[in-house]
Structure formats: structure tokens, C-alpha cells
C-alpha positions as CSV (number, residue, x, y, z in Angstrom):
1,X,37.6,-1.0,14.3
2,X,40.2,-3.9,14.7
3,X,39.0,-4.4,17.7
4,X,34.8,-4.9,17.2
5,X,36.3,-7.4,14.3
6,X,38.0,-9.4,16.4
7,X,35.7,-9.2,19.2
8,X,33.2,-10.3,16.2
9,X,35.3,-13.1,15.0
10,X,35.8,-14.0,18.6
11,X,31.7,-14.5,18.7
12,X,32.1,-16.3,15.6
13,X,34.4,-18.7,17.5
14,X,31.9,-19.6,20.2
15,X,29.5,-21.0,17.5
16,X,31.8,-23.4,16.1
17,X,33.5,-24.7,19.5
18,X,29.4,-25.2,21.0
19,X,29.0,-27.0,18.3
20,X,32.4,-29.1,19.0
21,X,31.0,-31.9,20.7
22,X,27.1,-30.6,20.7
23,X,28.0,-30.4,24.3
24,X,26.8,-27.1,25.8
25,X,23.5,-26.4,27.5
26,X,23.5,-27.1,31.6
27,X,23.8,-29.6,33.8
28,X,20.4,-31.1,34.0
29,X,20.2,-34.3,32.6
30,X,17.3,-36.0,31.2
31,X,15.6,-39.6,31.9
32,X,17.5,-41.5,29.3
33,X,15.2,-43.6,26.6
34,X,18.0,-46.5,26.3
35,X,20.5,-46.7,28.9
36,X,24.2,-47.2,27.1
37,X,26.5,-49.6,28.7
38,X,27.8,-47.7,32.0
39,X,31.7,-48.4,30.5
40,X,30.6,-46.9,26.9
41,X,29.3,-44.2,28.4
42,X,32.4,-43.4,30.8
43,X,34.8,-43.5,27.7
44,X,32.5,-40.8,26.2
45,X,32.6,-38.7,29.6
46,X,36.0,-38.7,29.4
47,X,36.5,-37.8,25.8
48,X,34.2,-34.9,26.6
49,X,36.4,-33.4,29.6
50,X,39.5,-34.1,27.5
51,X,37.8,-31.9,24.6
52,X,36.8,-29.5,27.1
53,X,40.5,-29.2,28.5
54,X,41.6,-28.9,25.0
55,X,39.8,-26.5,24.2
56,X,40.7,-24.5,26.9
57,X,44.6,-24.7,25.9
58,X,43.4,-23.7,22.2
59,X,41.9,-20.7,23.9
60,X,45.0,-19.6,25.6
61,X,47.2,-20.0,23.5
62,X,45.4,-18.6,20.6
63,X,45.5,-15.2,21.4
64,X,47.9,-11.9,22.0
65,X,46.2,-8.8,21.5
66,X,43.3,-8.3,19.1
67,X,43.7,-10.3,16.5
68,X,41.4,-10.0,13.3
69,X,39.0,-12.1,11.7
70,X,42.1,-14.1,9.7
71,X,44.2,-14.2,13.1
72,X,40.6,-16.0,14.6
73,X,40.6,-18.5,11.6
74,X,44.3,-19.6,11.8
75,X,45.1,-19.3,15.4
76,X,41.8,-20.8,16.5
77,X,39.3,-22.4,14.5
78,X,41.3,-24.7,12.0
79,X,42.7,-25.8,15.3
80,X,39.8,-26.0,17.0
81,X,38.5,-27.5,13.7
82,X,41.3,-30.7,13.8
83,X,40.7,-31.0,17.6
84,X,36.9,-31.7,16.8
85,X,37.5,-34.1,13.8
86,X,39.2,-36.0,16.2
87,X,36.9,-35.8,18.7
88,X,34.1,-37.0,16.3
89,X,35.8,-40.3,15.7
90,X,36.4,-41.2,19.2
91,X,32.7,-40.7,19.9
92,X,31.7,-42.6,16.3
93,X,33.6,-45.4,17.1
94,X,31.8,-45.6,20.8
95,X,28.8,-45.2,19.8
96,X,28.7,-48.1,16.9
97,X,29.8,-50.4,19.6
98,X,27.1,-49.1,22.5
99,X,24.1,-50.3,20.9
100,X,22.1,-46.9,22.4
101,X,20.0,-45.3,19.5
102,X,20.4,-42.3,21.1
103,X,24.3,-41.9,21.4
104,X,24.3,-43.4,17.7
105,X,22.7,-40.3,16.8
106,X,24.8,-37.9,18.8
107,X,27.6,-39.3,17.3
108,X,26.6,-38.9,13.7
109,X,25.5,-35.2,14.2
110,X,28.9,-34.3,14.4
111,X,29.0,-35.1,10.6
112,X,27.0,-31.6,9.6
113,X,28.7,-30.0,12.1
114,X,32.0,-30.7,10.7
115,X,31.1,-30.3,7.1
116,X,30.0,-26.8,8.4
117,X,32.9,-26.0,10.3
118,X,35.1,-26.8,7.1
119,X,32.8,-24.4,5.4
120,X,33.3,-21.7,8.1
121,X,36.9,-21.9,7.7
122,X,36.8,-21.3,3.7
123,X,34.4,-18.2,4.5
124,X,37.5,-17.1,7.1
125,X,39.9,-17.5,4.4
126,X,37.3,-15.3,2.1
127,X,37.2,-12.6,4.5
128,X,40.6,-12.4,5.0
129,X,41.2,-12.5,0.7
130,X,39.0,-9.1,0.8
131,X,35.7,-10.9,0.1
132,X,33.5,-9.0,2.4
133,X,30.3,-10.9,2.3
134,X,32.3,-13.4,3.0
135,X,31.3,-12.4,6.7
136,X,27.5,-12.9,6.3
137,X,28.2,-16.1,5.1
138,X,30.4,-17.2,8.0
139,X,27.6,-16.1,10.5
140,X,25.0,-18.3,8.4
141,X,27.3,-21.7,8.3
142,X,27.8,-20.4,12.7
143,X,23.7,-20.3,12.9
144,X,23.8,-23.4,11.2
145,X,26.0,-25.3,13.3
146,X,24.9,-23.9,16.4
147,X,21.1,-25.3,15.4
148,X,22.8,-28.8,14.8
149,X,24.6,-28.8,18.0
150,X,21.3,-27.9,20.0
151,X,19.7,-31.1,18.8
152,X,22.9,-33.1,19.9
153,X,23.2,-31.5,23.4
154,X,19.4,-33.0,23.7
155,X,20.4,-36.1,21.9
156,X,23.3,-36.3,24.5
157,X,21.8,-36.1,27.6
158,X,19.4,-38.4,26.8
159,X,22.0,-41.0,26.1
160,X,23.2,-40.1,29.7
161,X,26.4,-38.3,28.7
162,X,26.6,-35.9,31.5
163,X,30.1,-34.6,31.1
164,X,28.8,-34.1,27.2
165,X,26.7,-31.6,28.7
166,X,28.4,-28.5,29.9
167,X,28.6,-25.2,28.0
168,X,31.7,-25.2,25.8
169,X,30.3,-21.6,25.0
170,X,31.1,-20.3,28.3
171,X,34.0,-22.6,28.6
172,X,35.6,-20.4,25.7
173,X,34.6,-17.5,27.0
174,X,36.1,-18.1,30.5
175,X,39.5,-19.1,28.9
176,X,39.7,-16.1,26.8
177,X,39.1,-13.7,29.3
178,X,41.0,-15.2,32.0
């Protein structure tokens, strides 16, 4: 039993970090609608492959065993959490200075995505305080954020962030199982 709950809370985990920079989908880019300028752009890149080697640390060094639902919440997603809020700003303060509609708005979708997360981690904190519906309510904030962060993967590769756009879902899940 401890083990389908962490595997579930594991699961859990995916939605929030695909949401983490709205970066997940493949590597097919779009025809942009407003080119950014190339530098801008590169700065963003390379925030995205830092993210996606943090990430990967967080991942492996997060677990030791089977950890439950709690374990997932402290070990992983209120890190993962400060990782993204920092994340956010980098690409806010980009994209106010780019000029590219587009990458304005990838930038502030991370706003409901982190609001979301924050909520995620309270429902964690539920679950492990013995509130067991607290569970359902998790998976609803992870649907929710997942739906945000599949607008900005589109938003981002039409503002021509290709590093933006690999699959931080399968990122995850390569880390913890390797």
C-alpha cells in the first residue's frame, strides 16, 4: 500500500514539474508569429536547460526507497516548487525586455501555475495531517496546472524557445528511475 501511494504521489509530481517551465511537449517547433531578439531568446534557452538540469538533481536526490505522499511534498515538490519561482522570474524579467507578445505571455502563465503549485503543496500538507480528500483535491490543482502548462508549451514554441520545449515529464521520470 505504501508503495501505490508513493508511486501515486510520484505521478502527482510529474504534473507540477511539466508545468515548471510549461516546457514539455516534443521537439517540433512552430513558425513563430513575432520573432524575439535572437540574444533574448538564448538567455531563455539557457534558463530552460539549467531548469531541466535542476530538476534532474531534485530528482535524484529526492528519493531513498518509497517514500509517501508527505515524503513526495517535502523532498520534492516544495523544492521543486522554489526552483520554479525562481525560474519564473528569470523568464519574467526576459520577456518584459524582448518586446515578443508571445514570450510576454509564456512568461506570465507561470503566474497560475505557481499559485497552483502553492496550492498543491497545502493539499500535500492536508494529506499528510490525515485529511484524506485532501488527495482528490491535489489531483484537481495537478489537472489544473498541467492544462495551464499545455497552453504555455504552445505559447513557447511560438516565441521560438526551443530548449523550452522538451518534456520535463519524461525528464522526471528518466531521473527517477535511473
Amino acid at each position: 500500500m505504501k508503495r501505490l501511494r508513493a508511486g501515486l504521489a510520484a505521478l502527482a509530481l510529474l504534473a507540477l514539474v511539466a508545468s515548471i517551465a510549461g516546457c514539455g511537449g516534443d521537439s517540433e517547433t512552430e513558425a513563430t508569429s513575432a520573432k524575439a531578439d535572437p540574444a533574448i531568446v538564448a538567455k531563455a534557452d539557457a534558463n530552460c536547460r539549467q531548469l531541466r538540469r535542476e530538476v534532474v538533481k531534485l530528482a535524484r536526490d529526492a528519493f531513498s526507497g518509497a517514500p509517501d505522499p508527505g515524503v513526495v511534498t517535502a523532498r520534492l515538490v516544495r523544492p521543486t516548487l522554489v526552483v520554479l519561482e525562481s525560474f519564473a522570474r528569470r523568464q519574467q524579467r526576459l520577456a518584459r525586455s524582448s518586446g515578443n507578445p508571445e514570450l510576454q505571455l509564456y512568461a506570465q502563465l507561470f503566474e497560475p501555475i505557481i499559485v497552483l503549485a502553492h496550492q498543491r503543496v497545502q493539499a500535500g500538507r492536508q494529506y499528510t495531517a490525515g485529511v484524506t480528500e485532501a488527495s482528490t483535491v491535489a489531483r484537481g490543482y495537478e489537472n489544473l496546472m498541467s492544462t495551464v502548462a499545455e497552453e504555455q508549451r504552445e505559447t513557447a514554441r511560438r516565441a521560438g524557445l526551443e530548449a523550452c520545449s522538451i518534456d520535463f515529464i519524461r525528464v522526471l521520470t528518466h531521473s527517477l528511475s535511473s
